[in-house]
Structures are given as structure tokens and as C-alpha cells.
C-alpha positions in Angstrom: 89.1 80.2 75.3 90.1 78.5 71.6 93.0 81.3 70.2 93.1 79.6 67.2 93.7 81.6 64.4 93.4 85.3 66.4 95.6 87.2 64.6 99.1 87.6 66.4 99.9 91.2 67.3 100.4 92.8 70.5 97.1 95.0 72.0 97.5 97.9 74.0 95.5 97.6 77.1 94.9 100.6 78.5 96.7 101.0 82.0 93.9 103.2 83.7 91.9 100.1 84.3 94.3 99.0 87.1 95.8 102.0 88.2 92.3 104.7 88.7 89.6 102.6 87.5 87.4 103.1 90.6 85.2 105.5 92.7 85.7 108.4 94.0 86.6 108.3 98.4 83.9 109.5 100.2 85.7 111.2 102.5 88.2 112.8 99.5 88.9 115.9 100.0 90.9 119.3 99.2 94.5 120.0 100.5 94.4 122.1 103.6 98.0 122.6 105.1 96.5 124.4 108.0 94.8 121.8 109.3 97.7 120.5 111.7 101.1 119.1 110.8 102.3 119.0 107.2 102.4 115.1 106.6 104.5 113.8 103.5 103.5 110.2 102.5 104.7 107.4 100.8 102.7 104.3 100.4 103.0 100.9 99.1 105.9 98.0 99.7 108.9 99.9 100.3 112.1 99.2 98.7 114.8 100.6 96.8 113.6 99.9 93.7 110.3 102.7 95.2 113.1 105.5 95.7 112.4 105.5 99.8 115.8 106.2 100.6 115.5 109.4 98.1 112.4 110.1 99.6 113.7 110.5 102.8 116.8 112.5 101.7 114.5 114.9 99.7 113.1 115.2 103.3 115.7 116.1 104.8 116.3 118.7 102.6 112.6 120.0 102.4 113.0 123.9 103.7 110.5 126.1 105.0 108.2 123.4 107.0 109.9 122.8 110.0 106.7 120.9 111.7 106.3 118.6 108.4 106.5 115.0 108.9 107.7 112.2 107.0 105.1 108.9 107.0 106.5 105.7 105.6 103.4 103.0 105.2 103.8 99.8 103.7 106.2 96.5 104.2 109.7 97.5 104.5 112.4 94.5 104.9 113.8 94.9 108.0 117.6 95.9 106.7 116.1 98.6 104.4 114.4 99.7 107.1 117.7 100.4 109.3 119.3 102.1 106.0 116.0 104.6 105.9 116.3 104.5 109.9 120.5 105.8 109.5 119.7 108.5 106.7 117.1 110.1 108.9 119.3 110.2 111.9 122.2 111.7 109.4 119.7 114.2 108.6 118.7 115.3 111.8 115.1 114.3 111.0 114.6 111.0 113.2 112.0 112.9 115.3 109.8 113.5 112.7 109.8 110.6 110.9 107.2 107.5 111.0 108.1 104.2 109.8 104.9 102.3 110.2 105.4 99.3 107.9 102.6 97.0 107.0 99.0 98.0 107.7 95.8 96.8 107.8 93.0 98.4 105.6 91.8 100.5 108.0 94.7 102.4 108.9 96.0 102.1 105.4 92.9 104.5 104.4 93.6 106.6 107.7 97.2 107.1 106.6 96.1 108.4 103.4 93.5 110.5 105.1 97.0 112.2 107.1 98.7 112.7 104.1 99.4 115.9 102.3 101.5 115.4 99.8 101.9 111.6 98.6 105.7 110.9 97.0 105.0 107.7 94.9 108.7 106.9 93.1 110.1 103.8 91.0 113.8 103.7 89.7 112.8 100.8 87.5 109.4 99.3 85.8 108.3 96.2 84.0 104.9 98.1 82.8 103.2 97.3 86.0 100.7 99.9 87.7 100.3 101.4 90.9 97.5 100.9 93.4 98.8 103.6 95.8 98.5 106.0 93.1 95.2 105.2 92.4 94.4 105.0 95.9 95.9 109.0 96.0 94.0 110.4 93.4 90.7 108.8 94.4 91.0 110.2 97.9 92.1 114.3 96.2 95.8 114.2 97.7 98.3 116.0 95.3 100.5 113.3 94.0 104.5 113.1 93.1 105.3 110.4 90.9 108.2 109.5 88.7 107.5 109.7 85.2 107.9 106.1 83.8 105.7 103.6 83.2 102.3 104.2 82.9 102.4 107.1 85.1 104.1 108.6 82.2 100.4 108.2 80.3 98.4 110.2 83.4 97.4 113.4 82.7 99.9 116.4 83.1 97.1 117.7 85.5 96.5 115.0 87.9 99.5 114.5 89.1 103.1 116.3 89.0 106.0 114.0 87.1 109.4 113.7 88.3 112.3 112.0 85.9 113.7 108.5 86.8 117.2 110.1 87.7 115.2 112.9 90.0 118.3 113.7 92.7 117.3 114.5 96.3 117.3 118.5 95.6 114.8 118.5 92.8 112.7 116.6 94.3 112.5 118.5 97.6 111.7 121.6 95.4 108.7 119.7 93.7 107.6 118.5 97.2 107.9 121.8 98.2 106.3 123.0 95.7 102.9 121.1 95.8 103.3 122.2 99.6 103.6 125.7 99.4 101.5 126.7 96.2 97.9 125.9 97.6 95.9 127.4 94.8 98.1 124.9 92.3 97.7 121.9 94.7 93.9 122.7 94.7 93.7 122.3 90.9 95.7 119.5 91.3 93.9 117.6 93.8 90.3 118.8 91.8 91.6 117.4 88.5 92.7 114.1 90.0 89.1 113.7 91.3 87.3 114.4 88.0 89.6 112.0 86.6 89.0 109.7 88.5 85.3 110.1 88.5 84.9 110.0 84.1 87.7 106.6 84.2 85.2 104.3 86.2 84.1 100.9 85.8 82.1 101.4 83.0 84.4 103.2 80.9 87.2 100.9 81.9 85.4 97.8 80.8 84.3 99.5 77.4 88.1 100.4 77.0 89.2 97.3 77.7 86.9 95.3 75.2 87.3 98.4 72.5 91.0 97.1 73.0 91.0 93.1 72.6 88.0 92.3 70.7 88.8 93.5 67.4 91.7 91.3 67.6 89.7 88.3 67.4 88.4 89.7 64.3 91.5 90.8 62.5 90.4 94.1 62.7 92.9 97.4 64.4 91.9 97.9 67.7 89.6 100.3 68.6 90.2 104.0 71.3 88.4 104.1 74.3 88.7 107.9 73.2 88.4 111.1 76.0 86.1 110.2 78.4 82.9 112.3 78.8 84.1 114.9 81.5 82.0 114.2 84.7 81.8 116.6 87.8 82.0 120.7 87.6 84.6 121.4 89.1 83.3 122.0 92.6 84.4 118.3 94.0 85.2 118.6 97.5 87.4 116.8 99.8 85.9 116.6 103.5 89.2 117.6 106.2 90.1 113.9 108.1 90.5 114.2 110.9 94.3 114.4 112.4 95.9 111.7 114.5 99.6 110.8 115.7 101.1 108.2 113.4 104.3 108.2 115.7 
């Protein structure tokens, strides 16, 4: 494509088109702690840059689920993984921990079927977004995230924001939190869903070209503006099924 003379200016892109421009799961569904163990999650590459060694200390210190269990799913490099591996084991929480590592599709999808709560952290950003936490609020699962990035821009609703220098206490509490207050996780998980439903395709692609066209006209770019709101509220997520992840 010939750039010549498009006016030089930065365009704001809007980040939703990576991060929760798709469908809704089929199998989504609504948080239902009963259903068997109390599964935490965190998905992705993991690294210290992601926070898993916070994760897992927040873990440790999570009070009042006894039965919870800690799943890890993603590529860990081996000597991150024996630093995750000696925290638990300092914590008394080796048992109940899963360190799975890299998956293929299908049990990437069944691991977020187990999960919960999903804990989805960065100390650090260069603007990129996150598939995981896309992949969360598609499938209804309340979602932690640290506030930074574009996950700063997500909706106060759809997810629940930690700051960058969250410590291991505070964190617990919020993962307790989303645990233990079912009506609030509920809203949560319904609001992701909706979301997620009114930012699809369509409106991601009219975003996008709202965005960068103009710019090839001298003109100020253009807002996708609010989304019509799609769905009534009534969304459900369908139980999956439970299975060891040991």
C-alpha cells in the first residue's frame, strides 16, 4: 500500500479487536463453586514477567477453601518451573497444585472449562493484549487481571482489576473474593458474556476501519462508540464437566 502523503499521527486502534473480538463458548457458563473442587487458573506462557510466582503465593494464602486447587496451564521454562515447584512446597500446598505446562487445544479449552476463578497478571507491558483473557470472558469464568495495559480499558464489570504492585495478601482477598461472593461472581461472569457478545467481528472490523481510514484522508479519526447491548441478561453457562488435572 502507497503511504504517500497520509498524514503522520499516531491512530488509536482499539485493543478489543485482539483481546475479546470473538464468539461467545458454547459450552460458557455461570460460576458454580459447588460443582466439585474449587479450581484457581492461570493460563498462558508462564513467566515472571505473568506474576506466577505471586499467583502461587496468593494461593498459599487463600483462606477458607481448603479443597481449592491451584491449575498452572501454559509453557513454563523448566527453572521457573522448580522456583513455582519450591514456593508451593514452602507453603504447604504441593498437593494441590497442578503444573501442567503446554497443552494442546483440546485440553487448553478443558482446562478453562475446570476453572473457577482465572488469575491473569503482568508486572510489565509493551501494549500487547491478552488471548487468555479473551479466552476467559468468552467462556463466563470471573476473571483477575492486573490493571495495565489494555486491560486497564475493559470494563469495570467484566472483570475485577488488581494494581501492578498487587502483593500476595491483596490478591488472595480479591481471589477470595470472586470465590466466596456468588451473586457478585454471577454478574461478573454475565457481564463478561454480553460483552463479549455486542464486541464481535462485525463491530471490531467497523472499529477498526472507523480508526485508520480517516487517516488517509487527513481527517480525526472516527469512535467505534458503545456497542448496541446484545443478550438480556439471562446468558447461561452450561456446568463442564469435572476431571483430575493432577
Amino acid at each position: 500500500m502507497d503511504l504517500t502523503g497520509v498524514n503522520e499521527r499516531s491512530v488509536e486502534v482499539p485493543f478489543v479487536i485482539a483481546s475479546v473480538a470473538r464468539t461467545v463458548a458454547p459450552d460458557a457458563r455461570i460460576l458454580d463453586v459447588g460443582a466439585g473442587p474449587t479450581v484457581i487458573g492461570t493460563l498462558g506462557t508462564q513467566a515472571e514477567i505473568k506474576g506466577t510466582d505471586l499467583v502461587m503465593e496468593a494461593f498459599g494464602l487463600l483462606e477458607g477453601h481448603p479443597d481449592s486447587r491451584l491449575h498452572i496451564v501454559g509453557t513454563v521454562d523448566p527453572s521457573y518451573e522448580d522456583t513455582l515447584k519450591v514456593i508451593a512446597e514452602r507453603l504447604g500446598v504441593e498437593d494441590r497444585v497442578a503444573i501442567l505446562g503446554h497443552v494442546d487445544a483440546d485440553a487448553y479449552d478443558e482446562a478453562i472449562g475446570e476453572i473457577d476463578v482465572a488469575v491473569q497478571l503482568r508486572r510489565g507491558t509493551n501494549g500487547e493484549v491478552s488471548a487468555a483473557v479473551g479466552d476467559c470472558l468468552r467462556r463466563g469464568v470471573p476473571t483477575i487481571v492486573t490493571d495495565l495495559g489494555p486491560n486497564h480499558d475493559l470494563p469495570d464489570d467484566i472483570v475485577v482489576k488488581v494494581p501492578v504492585d498487587v502483593g500476595a495478601s491483596e490478591l488472595a482477598e480479591a481471589i477470595d473474593t470472586v470465590l466466596s461472593d456468588t451473586e457478585g461472581s454471577d454478574r461478573l461472569a454475565r457481564s463478561a458474556l454480553s460483552y463479549v457478545e455486542a464486541h464481535n467481528f462485525d463491530w471490531a472490523a467497523e472499529a477498526l476501519l472507523n480508526a485508520v481510514l480517516p487517516a488517509f484522508a487527513g481527517d480525526e479519526p472516527k469512535s467505534a462508540g458503545p456497542p448496541e447491548t446484545i443478550g438480556n441478561g439471562r446468558i447461561q453457562r452450561r456446568p463442564a464437566p469435572r476431571r483430575s488435572m493432577s
